[in-house]
Backbone as JSON Lines, residues from 0, in Angstrom:
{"i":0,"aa":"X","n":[1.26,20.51,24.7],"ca":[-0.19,20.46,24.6],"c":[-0.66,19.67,23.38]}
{"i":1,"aa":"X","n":[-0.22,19.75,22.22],"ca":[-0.49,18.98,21.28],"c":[-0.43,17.76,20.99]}
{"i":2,"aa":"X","n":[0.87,17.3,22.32],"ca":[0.45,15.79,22.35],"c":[-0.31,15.35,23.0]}
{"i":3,"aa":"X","n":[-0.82,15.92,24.17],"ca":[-1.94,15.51,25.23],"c":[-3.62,15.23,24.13]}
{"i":4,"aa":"X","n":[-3.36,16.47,23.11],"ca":[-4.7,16.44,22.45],"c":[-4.52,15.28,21.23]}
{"i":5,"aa":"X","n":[-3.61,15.24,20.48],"ca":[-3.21,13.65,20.09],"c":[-3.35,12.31,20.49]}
{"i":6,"aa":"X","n":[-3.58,12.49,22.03],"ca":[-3.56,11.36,23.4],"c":[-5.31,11.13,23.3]}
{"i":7,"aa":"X","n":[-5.69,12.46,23.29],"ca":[-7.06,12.15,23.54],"c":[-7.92,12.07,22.56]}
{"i":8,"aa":"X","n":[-7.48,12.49,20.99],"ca":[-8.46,12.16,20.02],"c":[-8.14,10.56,19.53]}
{"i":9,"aa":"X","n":[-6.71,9.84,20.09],"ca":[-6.67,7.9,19.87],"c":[-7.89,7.59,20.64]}
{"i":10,"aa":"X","n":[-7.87,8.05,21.96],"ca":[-8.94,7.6,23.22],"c":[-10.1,7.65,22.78]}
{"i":11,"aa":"X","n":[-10.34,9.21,22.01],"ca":[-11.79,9.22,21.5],"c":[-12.38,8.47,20.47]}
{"i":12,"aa":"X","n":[-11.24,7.65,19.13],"ca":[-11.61,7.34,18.45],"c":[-11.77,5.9,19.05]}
{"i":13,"aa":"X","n":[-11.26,5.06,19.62],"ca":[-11.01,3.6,20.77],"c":[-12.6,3.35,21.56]}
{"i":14,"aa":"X","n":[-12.95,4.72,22.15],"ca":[-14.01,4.86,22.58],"c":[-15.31,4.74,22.04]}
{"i":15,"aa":"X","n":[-15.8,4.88,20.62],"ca":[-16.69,4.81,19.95],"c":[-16.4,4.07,18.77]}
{"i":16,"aa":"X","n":[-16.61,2.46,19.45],"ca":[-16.91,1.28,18.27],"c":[-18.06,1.6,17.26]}
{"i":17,"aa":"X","n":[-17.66,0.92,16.11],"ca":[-18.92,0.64,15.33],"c":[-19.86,0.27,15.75]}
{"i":18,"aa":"X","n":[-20.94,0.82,15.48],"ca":[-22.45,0.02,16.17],"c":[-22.82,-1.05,15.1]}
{"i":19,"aa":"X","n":[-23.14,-2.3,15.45],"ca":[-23.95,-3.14,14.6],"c":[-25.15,-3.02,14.77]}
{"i":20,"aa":"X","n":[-25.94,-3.06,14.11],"ca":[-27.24,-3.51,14.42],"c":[-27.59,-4.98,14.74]}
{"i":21,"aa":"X","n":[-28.77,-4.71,15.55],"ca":[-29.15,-6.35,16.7],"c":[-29.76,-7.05,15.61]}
{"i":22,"aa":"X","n":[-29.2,-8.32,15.69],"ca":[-30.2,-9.81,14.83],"c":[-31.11,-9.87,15.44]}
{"i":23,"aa":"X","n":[-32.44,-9.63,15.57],"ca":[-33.37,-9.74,16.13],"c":[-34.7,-10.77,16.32]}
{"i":24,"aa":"X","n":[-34.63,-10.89,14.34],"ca":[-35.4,-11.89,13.84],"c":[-34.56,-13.31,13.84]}
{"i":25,"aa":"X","n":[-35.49,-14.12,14.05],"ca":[-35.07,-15.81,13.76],"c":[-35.39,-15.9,12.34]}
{"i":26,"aa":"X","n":[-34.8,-16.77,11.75],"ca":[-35.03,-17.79,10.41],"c":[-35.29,-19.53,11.2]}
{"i":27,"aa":"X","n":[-36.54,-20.28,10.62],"ca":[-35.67,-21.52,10.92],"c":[-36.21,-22.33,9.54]}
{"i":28,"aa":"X","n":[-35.68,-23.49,9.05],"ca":[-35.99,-23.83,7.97],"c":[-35.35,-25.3,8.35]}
{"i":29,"aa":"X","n":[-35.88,-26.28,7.37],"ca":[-35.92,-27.72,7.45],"c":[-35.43,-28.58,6.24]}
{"i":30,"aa":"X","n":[-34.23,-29.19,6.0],"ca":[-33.87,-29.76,5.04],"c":[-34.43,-31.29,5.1]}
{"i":31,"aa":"X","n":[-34.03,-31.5,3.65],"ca":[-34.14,-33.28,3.7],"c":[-32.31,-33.71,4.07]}
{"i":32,"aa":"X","n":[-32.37,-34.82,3.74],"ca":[-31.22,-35.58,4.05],"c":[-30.18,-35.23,3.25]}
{"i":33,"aa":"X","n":[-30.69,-35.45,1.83],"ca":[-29.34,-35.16,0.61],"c":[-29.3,-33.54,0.51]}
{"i":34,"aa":"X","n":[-30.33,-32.52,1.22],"ca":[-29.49,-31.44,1.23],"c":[-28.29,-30.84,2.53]}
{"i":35,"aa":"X","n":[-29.39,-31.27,3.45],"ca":[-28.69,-31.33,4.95],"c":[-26.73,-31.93,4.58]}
{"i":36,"aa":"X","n":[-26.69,-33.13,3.84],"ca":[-25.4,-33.79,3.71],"c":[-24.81,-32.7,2.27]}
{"i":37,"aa":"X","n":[-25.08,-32.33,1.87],"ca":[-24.53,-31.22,0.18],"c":[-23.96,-30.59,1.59]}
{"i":38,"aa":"X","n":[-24.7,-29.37,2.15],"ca":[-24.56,-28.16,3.04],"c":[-23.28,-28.74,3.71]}
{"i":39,"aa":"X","n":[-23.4,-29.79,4.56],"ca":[-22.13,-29.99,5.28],"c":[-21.17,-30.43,5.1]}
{"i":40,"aa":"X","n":[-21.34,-31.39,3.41],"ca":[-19.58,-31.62,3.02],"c":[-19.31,-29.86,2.54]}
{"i":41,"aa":"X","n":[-20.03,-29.19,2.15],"ca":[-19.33,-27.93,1.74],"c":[-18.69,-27.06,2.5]}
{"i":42,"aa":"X","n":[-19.66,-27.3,3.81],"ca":[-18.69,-26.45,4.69],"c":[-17.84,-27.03,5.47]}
{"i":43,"aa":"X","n":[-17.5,-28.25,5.55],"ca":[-16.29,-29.45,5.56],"c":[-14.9,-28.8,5.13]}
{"i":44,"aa":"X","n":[-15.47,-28.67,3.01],"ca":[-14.49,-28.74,2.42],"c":[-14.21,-27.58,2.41]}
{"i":45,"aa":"X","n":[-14.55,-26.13,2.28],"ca":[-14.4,-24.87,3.06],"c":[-13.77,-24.67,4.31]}
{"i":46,"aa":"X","n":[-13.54,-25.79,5.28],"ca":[-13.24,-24.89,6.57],"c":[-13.93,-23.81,7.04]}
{"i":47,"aa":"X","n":[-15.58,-24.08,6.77],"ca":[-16.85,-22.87,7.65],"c":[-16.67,-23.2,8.97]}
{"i":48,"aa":"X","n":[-16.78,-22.91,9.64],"ca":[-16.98,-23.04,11.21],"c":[-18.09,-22.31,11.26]}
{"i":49,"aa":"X","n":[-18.34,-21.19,10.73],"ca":[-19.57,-20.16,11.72],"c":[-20.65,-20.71,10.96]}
{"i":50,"aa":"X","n":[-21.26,-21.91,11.0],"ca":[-23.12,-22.06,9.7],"c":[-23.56,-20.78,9.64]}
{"i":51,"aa":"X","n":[-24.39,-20.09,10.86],"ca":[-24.86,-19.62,10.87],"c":[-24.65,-17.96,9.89]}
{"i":52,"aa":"X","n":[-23.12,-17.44,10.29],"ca":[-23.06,-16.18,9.29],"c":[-22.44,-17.08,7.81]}
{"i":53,"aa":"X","n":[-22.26,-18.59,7.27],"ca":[-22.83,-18.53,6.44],"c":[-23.98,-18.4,5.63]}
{"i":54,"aa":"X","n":[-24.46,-19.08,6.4],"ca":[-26.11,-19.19,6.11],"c":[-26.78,-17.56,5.81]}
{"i":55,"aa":"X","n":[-26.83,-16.73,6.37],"ca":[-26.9,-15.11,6.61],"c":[-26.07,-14.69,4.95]}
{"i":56,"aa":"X","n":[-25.0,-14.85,5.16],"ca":[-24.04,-14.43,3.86],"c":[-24.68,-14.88,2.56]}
{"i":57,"aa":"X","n":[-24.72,-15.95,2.35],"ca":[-24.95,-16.9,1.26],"c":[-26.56,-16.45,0.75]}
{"i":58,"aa":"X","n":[-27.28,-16.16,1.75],"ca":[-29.24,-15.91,1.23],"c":[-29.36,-15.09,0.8]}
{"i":59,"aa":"X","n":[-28.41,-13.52,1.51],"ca":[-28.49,-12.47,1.67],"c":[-27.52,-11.97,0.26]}
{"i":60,"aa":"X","n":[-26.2,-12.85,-0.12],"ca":[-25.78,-12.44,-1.4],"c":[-26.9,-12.8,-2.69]}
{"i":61,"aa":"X","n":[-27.11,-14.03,-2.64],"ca":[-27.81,-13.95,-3.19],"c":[-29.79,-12.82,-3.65]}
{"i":62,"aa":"X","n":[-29.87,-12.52,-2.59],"ca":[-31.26,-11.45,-2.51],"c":[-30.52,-10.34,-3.05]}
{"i":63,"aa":"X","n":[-29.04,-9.77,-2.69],"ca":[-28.73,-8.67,-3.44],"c":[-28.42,-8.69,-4.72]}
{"i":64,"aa":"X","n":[-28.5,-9.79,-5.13],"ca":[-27.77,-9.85,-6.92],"c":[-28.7,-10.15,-7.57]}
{"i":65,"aa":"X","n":[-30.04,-10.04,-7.27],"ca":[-31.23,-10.31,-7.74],"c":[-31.52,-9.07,-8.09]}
{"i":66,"aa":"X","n":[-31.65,-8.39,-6.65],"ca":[-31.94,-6.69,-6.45],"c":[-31.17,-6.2,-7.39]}
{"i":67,"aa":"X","n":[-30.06,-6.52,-8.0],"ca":[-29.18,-5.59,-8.77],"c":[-29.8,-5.72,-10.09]}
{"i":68,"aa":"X","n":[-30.03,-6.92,-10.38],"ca":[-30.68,-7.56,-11.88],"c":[-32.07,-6.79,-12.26]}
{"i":69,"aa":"X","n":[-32.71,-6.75,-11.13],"ca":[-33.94,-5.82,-11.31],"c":[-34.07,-4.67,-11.24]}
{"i":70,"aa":"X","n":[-33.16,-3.8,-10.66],"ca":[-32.91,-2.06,-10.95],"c":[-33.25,-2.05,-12.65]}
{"i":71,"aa":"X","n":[-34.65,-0.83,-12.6],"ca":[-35.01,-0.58,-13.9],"c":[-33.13,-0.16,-14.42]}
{"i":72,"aa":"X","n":[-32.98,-0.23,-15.54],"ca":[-32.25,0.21,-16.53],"c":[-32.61,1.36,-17.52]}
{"i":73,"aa":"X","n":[-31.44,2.21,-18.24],"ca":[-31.86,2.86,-19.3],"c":[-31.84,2.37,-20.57]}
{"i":74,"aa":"X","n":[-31.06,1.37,-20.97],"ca":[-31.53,0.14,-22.05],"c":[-31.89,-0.92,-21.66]}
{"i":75,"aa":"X","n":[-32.65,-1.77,-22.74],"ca":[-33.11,-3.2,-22.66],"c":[-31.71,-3.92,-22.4]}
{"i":76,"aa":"X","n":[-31.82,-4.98,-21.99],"ca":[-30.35,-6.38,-22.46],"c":[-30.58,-6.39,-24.26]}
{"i":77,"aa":"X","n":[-31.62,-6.74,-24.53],"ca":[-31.41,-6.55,-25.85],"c":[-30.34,-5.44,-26.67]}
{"i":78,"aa":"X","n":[-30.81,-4.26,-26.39],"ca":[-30.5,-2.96,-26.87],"c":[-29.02,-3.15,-26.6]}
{"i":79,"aa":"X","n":[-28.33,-3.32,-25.6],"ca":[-27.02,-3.46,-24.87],"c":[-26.58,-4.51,-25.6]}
{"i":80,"aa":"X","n":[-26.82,-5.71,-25.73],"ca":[-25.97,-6.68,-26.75],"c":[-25.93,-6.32,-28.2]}
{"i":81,"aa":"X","n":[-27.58,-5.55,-28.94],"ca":[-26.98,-5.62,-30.01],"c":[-25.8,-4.07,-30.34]}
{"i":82,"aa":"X","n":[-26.01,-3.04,-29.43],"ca":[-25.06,-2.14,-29.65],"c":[-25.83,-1.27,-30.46]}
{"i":83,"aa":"X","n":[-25.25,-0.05,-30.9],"ca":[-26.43,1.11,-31.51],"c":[-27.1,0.39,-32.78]}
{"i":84,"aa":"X","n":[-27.9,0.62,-32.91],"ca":[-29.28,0.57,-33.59],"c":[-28.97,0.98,-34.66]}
{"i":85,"aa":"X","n":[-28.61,2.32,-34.62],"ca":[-28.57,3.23,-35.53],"c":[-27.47,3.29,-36.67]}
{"i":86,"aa":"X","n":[-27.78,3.37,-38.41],"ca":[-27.13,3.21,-39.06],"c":[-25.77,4.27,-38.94]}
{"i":87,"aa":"X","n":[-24.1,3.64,-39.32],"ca":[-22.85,4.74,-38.74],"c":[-22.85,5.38,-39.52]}
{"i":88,"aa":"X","n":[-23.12,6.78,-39.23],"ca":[-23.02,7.82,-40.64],"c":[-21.73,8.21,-40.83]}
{"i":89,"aa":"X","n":[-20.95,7.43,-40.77],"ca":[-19.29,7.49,-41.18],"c":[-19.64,7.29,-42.87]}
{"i":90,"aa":"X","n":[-20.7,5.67,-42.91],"ca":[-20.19,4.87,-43.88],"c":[-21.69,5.31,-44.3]}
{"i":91,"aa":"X","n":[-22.68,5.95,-44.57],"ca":[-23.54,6.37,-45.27],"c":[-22.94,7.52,-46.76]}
{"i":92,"aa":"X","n":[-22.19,7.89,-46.59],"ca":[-21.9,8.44,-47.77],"c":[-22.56,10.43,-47.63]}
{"i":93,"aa":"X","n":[-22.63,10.83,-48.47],"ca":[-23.0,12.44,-48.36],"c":[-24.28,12.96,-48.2]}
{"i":94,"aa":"X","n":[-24.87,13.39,-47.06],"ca":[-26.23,13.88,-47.17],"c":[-26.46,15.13,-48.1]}
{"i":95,"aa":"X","n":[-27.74,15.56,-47.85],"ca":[-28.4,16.45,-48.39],"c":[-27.6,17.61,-48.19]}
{"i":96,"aa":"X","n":[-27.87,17.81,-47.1],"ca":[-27.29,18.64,-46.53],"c":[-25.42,19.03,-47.15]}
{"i":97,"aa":"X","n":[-24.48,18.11,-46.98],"ca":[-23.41,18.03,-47.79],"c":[-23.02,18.25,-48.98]}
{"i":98,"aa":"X","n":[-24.35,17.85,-49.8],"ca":[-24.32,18.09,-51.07],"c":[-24.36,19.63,-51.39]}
{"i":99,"aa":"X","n":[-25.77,20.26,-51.02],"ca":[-25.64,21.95,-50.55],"c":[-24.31,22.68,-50.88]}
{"i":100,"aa":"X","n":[-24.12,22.17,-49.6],"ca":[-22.43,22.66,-48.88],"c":[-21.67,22.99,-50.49]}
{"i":101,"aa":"X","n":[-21.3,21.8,-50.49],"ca":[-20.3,21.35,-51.63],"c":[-20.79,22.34,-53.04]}
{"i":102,"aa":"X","n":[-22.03,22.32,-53.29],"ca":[-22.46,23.12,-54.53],"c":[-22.35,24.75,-54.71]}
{"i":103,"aa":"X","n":[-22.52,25.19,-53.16],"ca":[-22.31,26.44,-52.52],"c":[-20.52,26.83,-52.47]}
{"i":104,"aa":"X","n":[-19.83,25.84,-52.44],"ca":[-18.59,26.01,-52.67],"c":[-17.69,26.06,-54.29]}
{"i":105,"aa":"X","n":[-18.26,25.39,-54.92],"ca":[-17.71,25.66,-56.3],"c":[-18.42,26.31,-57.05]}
{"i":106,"aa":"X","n":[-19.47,27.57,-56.48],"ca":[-19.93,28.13,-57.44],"c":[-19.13,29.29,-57.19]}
């Protein structure tokens, strides 16, 4: 029995492809000459065959790495290059507070 049900959960998984979703919308757009000729030595020198899911790939990477650039952040780029702000109280030497301490101890 356990292999029959082994038999039938391959079948079940065989049975239910991924769904894509339908291209529905058109794009159409119009080059000049010297871009029309860029576009097709590239996909020449690539070996593209499919334009079209380049074309799709290439707009669409680009719109997401934009989208990524513009997600608010919790620091500035500024803030992030120059690194903490804040003076290292390694190398500040003894606060107030320390001093206390220390006076409270050798009395």
């Amino acid at each position: 029995m356990m292999i029959k049900q082994a038999k039938k959960d391959k079948q079940a998984k065989k049975k239910s492809p991924e769904k894509k979703e339908k291209r529905t919308h058109g794009i159409s757009f119009t080059l000049n000459d010297k871009e029309f000729k860029a576009i097709e030595r590239h996909l020449k020198k690539y070996k593209i065959t499919n334009k079209a899911n380049w074309y799709r790939r290439t707009i669409l990477a680009h719109i997401w790495q934009k989208m990524a650039e513009d997600l608010p952040m919790l620091f500035d780029e500024q803030e992030m290059r120059q690194g903490n702000t804040e003076p290292d109280k390694a190398n500040e030497g003894p606060t107030l507070f320390d001093e206390q301490e220390m006076q409270q101890g050798t009395t």
